[in-house]
C-alpha positions as a Markdown table, in Angstrom:
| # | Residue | x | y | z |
|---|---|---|---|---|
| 1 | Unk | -21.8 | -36.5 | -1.5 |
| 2 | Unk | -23.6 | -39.4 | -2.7 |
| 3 | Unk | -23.4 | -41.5 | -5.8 |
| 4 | Unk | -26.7 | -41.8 | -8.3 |
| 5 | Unk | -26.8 | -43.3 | -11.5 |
| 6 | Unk | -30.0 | -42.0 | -12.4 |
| 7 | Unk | -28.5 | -38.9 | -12.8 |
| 8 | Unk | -31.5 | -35.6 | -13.6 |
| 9 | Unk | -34.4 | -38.1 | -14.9 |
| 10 | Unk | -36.9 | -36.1 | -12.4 |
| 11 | Unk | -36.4 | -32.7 | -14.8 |
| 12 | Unk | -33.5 | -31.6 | -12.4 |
| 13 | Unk | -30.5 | -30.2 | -12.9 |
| 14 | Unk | -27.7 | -32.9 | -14.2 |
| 15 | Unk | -24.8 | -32.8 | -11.2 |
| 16 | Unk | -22.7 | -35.3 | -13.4 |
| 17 | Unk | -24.5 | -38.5 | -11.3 |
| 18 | Unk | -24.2 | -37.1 | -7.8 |
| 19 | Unk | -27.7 | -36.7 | -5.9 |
| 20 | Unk | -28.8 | -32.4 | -5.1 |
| 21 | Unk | -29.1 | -31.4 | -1.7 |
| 22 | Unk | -32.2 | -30.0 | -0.9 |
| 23 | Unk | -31.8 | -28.1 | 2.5 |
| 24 | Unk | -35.4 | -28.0 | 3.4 |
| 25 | Unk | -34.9 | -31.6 | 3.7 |
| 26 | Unk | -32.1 | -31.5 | 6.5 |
| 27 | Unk | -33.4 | -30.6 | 10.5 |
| 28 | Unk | -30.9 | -28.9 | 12.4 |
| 29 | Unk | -30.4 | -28.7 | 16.1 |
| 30 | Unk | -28.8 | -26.6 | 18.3 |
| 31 | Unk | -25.7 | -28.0 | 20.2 |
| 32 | Unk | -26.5 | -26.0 | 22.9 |
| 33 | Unk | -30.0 | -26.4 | 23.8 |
| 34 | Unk | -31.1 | -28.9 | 21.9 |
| 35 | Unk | -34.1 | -27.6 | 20.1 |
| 36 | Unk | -34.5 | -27.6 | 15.9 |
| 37 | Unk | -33.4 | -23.7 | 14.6 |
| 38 | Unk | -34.5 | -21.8 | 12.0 |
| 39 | Unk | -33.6 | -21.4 | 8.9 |
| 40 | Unk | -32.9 | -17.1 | 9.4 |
| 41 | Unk | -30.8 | -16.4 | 6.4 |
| 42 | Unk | -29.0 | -17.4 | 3.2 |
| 43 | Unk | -26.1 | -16.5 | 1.1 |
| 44 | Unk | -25.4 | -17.0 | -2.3 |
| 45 | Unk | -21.8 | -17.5 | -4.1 |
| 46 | Unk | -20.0 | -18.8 | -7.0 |
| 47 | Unk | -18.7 | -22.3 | -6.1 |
| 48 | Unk | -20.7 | -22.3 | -2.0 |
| 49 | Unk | -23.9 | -21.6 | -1.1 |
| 50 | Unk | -24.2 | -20.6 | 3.0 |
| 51 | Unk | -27.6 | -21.3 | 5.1 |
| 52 | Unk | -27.5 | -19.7 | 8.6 |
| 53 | Unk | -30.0 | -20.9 | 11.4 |
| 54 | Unk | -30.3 | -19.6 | 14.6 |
| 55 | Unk | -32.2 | -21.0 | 17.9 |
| 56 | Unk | -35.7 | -18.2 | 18.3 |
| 57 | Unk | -36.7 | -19.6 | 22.0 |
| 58 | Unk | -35.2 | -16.8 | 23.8 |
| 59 | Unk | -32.7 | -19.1 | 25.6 |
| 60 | Unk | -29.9 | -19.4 | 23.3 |
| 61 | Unk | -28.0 | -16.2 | 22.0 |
| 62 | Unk | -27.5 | -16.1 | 18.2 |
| 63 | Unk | -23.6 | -16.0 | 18.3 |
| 64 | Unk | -23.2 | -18.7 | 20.6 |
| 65 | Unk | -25.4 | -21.1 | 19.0 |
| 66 | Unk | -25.8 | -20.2 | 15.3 |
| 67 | Unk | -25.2 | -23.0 | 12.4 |
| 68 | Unk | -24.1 | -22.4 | 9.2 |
| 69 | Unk | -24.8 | -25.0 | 6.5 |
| 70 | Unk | -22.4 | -24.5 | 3.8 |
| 71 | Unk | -24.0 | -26.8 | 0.5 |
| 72 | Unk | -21.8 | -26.9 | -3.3 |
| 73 | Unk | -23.6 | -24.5 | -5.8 |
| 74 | Unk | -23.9 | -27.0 | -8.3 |
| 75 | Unk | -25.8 | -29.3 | -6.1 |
| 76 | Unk | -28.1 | -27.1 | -4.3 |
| 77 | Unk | -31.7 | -27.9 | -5.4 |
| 78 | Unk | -33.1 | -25.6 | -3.1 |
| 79 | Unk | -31.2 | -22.6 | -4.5 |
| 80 | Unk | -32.0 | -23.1 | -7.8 |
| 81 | Unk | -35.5 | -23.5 | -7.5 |
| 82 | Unk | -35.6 | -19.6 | -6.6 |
| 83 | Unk | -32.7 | -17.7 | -7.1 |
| 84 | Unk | -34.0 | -14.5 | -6.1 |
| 85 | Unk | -34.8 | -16.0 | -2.5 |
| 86 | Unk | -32.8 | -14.8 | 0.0 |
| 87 | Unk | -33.3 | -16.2 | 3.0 |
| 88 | Unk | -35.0 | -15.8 | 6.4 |
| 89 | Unk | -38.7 | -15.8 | 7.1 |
| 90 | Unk | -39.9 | -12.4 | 6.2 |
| 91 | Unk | -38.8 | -13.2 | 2.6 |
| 92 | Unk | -40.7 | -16.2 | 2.4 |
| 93 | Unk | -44.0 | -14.3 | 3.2 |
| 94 | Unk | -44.4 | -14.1 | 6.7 |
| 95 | Unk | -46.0 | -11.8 | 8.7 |
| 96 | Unk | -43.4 | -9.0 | 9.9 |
| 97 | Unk | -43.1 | -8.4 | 13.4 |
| 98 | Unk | -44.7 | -6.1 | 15.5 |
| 99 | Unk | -42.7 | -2.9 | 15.7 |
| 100 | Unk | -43.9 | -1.4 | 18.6 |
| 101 | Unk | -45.6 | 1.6 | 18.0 |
């Protein structure tokens, strides 16, 4: 976590002097293949807040290269900005995959 004396001057939430985490901020990348994943999903709790991303280049499979992103409630800007939002692209306003048909 780290240390900020300026505490919530922006209009944010006061985390007692330590700096939010905003996860749109972070780029993750697959240990596996090496490419950036996606942010696919998101889980909400009491103390932990849980971001799941998953590689979408048809290489890697999802339970071999999946990362989850565990971030404190309290300091999860991201999350508190929206917290109906609930993860994944399709959510966010995306255009839904074809079905098929």
């Amino acid at each position: 976590m780290v240390d900020s004396s300026s505490g919530s001057d922006d209009g944010g939430v006061d985390v007692g002097g330590l700096t939010p985490i905003n996860i749109r901020n972070l780029s993750i990348r697959c240990g596996h293949c090496g490419e950036y994943q996606t942010l696919v999903g998101f889980s909400g709790g009491a103390e932990w807040n849980v971001y799941r991303y998953e590689c979408e280049n048809g290489v890697c499979e999802p339970e071999r290269s999946r990362t989850l992103v565990e971030v404190p409630s309290s300091l999860d800007e991201y999350a508190q900005r929206d917290p109906t939002w609930r993860g994944g692209r399709r959510h966010a306003g995306a255009e839904a995959e074809p079905s098929g048909d």
